[in-house]
N, C-alpha and C positions, 0 to 999 in steps of 0.2 A: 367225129373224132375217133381215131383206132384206137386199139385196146393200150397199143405201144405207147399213144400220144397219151393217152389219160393217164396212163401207170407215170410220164414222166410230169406231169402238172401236180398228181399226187404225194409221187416219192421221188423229189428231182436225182437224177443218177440212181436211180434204182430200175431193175430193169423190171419184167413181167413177171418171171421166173424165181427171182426174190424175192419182192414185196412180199410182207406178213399176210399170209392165207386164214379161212375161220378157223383152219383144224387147229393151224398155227395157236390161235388166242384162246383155243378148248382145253391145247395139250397142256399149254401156259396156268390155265388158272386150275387144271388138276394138281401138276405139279406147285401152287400154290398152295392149295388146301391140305395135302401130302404133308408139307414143309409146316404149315400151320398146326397141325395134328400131331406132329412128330414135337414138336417143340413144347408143345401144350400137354404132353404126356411125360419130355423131360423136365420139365420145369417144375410141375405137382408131383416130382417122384414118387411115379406110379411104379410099382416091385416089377413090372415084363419091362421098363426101362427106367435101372437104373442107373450110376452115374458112379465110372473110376474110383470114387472117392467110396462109395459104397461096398464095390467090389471088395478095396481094401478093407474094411471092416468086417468080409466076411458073406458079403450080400451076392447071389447069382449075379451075373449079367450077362444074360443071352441075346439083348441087343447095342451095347458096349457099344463094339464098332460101326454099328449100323449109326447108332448115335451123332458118333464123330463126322460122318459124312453128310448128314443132318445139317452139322453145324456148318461145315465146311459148308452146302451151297445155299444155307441161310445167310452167308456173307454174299457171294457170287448171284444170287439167285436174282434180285432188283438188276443187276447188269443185264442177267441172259433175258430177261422180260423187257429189256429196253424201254426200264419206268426209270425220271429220274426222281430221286427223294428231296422234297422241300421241308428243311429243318425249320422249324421255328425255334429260335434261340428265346425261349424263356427259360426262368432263373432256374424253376425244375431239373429242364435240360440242360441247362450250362451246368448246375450240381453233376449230374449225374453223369454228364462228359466228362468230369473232373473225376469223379468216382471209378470211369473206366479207364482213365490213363492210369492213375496213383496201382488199380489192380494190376493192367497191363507191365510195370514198371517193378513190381513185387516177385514177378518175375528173378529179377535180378537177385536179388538176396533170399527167395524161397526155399527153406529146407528140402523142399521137395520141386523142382522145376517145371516137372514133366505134369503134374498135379496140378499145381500152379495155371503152366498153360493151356491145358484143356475147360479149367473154370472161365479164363479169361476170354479165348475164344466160344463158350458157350455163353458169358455174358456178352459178348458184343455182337454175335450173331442172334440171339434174341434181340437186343435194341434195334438193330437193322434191320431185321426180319419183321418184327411188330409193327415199325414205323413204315417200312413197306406196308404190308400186310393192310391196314386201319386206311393209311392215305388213300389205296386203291381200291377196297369191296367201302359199301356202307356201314355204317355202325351196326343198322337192323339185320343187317345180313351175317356181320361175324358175333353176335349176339345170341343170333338162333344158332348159330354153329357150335358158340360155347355151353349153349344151353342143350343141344342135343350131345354132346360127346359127354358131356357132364351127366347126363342121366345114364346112358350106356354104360358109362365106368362104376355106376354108381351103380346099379341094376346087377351089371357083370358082378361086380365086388359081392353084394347081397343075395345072391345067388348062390355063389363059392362058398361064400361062408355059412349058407344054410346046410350046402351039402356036404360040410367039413371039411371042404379042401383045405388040408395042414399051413399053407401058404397062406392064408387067408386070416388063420388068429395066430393070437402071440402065443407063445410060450413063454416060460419062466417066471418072470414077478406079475405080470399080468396074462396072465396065461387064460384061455380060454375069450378074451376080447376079442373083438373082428377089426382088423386092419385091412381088409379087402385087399387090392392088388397095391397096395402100398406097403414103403418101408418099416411102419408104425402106425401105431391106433392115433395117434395126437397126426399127425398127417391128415390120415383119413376124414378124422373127426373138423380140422381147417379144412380140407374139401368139401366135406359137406355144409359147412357153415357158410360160407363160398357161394354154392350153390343156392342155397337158403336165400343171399342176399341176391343172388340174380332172378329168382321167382318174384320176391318179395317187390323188386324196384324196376324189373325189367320185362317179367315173361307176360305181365296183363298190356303193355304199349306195343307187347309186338302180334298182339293177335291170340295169345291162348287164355282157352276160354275158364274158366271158374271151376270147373271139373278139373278139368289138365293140372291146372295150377295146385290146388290142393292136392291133388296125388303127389305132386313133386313135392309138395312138404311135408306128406308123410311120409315121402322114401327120404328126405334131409332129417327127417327128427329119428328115424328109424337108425340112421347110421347114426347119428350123434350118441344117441341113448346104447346104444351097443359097441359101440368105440368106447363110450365113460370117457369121452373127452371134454372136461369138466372146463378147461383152456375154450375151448372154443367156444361151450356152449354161454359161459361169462363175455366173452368177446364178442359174440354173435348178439346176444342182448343188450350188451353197450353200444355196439353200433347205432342195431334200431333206434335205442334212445338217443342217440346223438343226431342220426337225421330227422328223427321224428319232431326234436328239439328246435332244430334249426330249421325245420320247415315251417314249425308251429311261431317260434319268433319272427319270422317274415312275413307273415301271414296275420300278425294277431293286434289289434288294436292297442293304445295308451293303457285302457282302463285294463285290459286284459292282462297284461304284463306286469301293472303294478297287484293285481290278482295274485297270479302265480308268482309274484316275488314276494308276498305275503307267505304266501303255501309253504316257499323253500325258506323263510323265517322261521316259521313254527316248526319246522321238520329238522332243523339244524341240530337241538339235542337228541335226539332219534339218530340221525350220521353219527352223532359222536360219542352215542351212546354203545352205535354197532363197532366203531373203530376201538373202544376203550375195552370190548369183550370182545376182540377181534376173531382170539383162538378157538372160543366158546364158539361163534358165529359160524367159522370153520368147520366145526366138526359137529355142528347138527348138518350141515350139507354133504358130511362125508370126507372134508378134507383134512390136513392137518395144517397147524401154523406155520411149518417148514415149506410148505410149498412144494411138498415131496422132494424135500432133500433140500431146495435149491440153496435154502441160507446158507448150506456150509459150501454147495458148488462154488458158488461166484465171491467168496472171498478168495478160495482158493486159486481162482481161475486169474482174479487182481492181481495179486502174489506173482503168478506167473506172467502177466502183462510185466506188470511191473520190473521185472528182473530181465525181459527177453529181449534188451533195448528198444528205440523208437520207431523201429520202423514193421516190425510184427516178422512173422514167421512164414507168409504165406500161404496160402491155401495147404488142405489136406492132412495137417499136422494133428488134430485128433484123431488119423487115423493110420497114423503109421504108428510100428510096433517101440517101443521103447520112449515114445515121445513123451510130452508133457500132459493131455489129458489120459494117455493111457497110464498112466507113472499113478492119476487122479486117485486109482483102485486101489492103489497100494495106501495113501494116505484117509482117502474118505472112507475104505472100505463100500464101497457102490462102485458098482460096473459102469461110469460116465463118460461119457465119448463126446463131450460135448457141452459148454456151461450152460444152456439153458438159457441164454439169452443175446438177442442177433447182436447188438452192440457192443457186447463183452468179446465173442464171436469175431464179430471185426476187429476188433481191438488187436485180439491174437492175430489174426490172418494177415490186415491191410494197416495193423498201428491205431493209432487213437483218430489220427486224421481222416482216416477211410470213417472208420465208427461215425465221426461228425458229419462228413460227407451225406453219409447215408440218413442221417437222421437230419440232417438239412432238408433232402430230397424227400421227406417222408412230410416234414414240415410245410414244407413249398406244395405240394401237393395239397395238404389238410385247406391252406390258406384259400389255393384256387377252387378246392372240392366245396367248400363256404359258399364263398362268391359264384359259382357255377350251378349251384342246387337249384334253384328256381329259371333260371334262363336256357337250362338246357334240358331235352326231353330225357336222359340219364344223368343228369348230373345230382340225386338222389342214391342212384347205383354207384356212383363214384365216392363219394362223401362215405358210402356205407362199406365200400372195400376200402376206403384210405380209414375210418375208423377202427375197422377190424384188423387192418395189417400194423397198427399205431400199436395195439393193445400184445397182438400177438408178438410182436417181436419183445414184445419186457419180459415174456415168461417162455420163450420155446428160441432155439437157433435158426431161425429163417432169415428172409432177404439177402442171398448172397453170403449168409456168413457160413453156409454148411451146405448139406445136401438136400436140403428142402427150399423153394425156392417158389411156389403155388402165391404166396403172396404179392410178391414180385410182379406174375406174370399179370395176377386179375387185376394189380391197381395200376400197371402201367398201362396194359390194355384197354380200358379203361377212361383213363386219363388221357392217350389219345384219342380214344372215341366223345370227349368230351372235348378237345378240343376238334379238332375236324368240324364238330356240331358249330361252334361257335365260328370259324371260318368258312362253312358253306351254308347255315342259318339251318334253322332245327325244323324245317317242314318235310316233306316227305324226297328220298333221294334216291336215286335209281343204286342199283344193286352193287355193278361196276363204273368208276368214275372214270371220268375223259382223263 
């Protein structure tokens, strides 16, 4: 058979000259990983890319446009690799498809338009990108990828900030903290807790050894404790307990369980001993009962949901000049750009409906992250980023409602890599799938 005849048994109407070549599927999965890396750095608003909405706040952005084109052939990019994408319609994703019309559609009545639609095509070119992305490498393969770009940034950050690169800590009210190449120390300090939980639940399945792994936790406690981001480190230990919880319940005999239901008997005045000196409790750890500010943020922020009718303001509005949380300084006397919580956040941006959406999609997730903990070889890692981004969104503006977005990425990331598991069975899987 000629080379003619087998190219047409291969690729019918394709000629010799056509057919996809190796170089062809090398160039293919650089410009993957490129695309993968690029999004994975806007999504954690890392400070070398950050996001329009920053700029207007005042923040560099020396790769801005780079950005946008980013986005642009995260939409295109599944076409020009001539993969096609197989949606799986759970309830997760039907939320979350709902969540990016309602944004998409916000458009329309957005204070800001052009704001608006740079957020909405960087959420839909992540959903599409990621779902590419997870369908086509294996889980262990973009796992090591998030694990290595996650130490380098991490590494990079701690670095900078030994050698005082000015960009690297804060100034003003926290002045002197290290925010590494991010917007903010609370940023950084969810990055690192991130990281934390992908050592914790991921980096011993994929092959790194007891040494490795421990150093990566002490470069995660390293930046937590120098960020002072008190957010994350509260969030990062509830997680743990919440997988550790739920793995121990699946695992633990009749007698056991009415054991520790004993335990959490006797301990019940003790919780409600710590709730009743809440403030007291608080400020042996350094905090205060305010939440640093937040009590007076988020009623004020209500106030303005409430007045701004039902359908929200659209993206970017804390960050143009005159608007409503800039107006915030005037009344709260604090510099707040932002209420401090991802739901409040929607509320402003996409209405109350988006807020629900979103926290539907975070629900949907929690229920699957349950049921997937033990059946899947990450589904440990999953539970433990869907508990972390649960917690984090009640006390910081994440998920879509602002310019931090690192939550987002790990738990939906994630959550596909858990499901793919469950669709191709959890034993070992070649790197790139057919």
């Amino acid at each position: 058979m000629t080379d003619e005849t087998m190219a047409q048994a291969s690729y019918p109407g394709v000629s010799v000259d056509s057919r996809p070549q190796p170089s062809d599927a090398a160039l293919i999965r650089y410009g993957d990983f490129a695309l993968f890396l690029c999004l994975f750095l806007y999504c954690n608003s890392i400070w070398v890319w950050p996001t329009d909405a920053q700029a207007g706040a005042g923040f560099e952005r020396p790769f801005a446009s780079l950005h946008r084109y980013a986005c642009y052939m995260g939409l295109i990019w599944p076409f020009i690799a001539a993969r096609r994408l197989t949606w799986t319609w759970s309830f997760q994703q039907f939320v979350l498809f709902l969540f990016m019309m309602l944004t998409g559609f916000s458009v329309l009545w957005s204070i800001s338009e052009s704001l608006t639609f740079k957020t909405v095509l960087s959420l839909v070119s992540s959903v599409v990108f990621f779902q590419y992305y997870v369908e086509k490498y294996s889980g262990r393969l973009v796992l090591n990828q998030l694990i290595v770009a996650s130490t380098l940034v991490l590494l990079l950050s701690v670095a900078a900030a030994l050698a005082h690169v000015n960009v690297t800590l804060m100034a003003g009210f926290h002045e002197g903290l290290w925010r590494g190449f991010f917007v903010h120390k609370n940023p950084f300090g969810a990055f690192a807790a991130f990281y934390a939980l992908l050592v914790f639940y991921a980096a011993g399945r994929l092959g790194y050894g007891t040494m490795a792994r421990t150093l990566m936790l002490v470069l995660a406690v390293v930046v937590l404790l120098k960020s002072s981001s008190s957010t994350a480190i509260l969030a990062l230990g509830s997680a743990v307990v919440l997988v550790t919880g739920v793995v121990t319940l699946r695992t633990m005999t009749r007698n056991a369980i009415l054991t520790w239901l004993l335990i959490a008997i006797c301990a019940a005045p003790v919780v409600f001993g710590i709730w009743a000196y809440f403030a007291d409790v608080l400020e042996l750890v350094g905090r205060d009962s305010t939440f640093s500010g937040r009590d007076r943020v988020w009623p004020y922020f209500l106030r303005i949901i409430e007045t701004n009718g039902f359908w929200g303001t659209g993206y970017g509005t804390p960050f143009l000049p005159g608007t409503f949380a800039i107006d915030a300084q005037e009344s709260l006397f604090w510099s707040v750009r932002s209420p401090h919580n991802a739901f409040l956040g929607l509320a402003l941006n996409v209405s109350w409906i988006g807020a629900g959406l979103f926290a539907a999609w975070l629900m949907a997730n929690l229920f699957s992250a349950v049921s997937l903990s033990r059946v899947t070889k990450f589904g440990s890692l999953y539970l433990g980023f869907c508990g972390f981004s649960m917690l984090l969104c009640l006390v910081e503006t994440t998920g879509w409602a602002d310019i931090t977005r690192g939550d987002f990425f790990f738990l939906y990331v994630s959550a596909l890599i858990a499901g793919q598991e469950i669709m191709h069975g959890a034993g070992p899987d070649p790197e790139v799938k057919s």
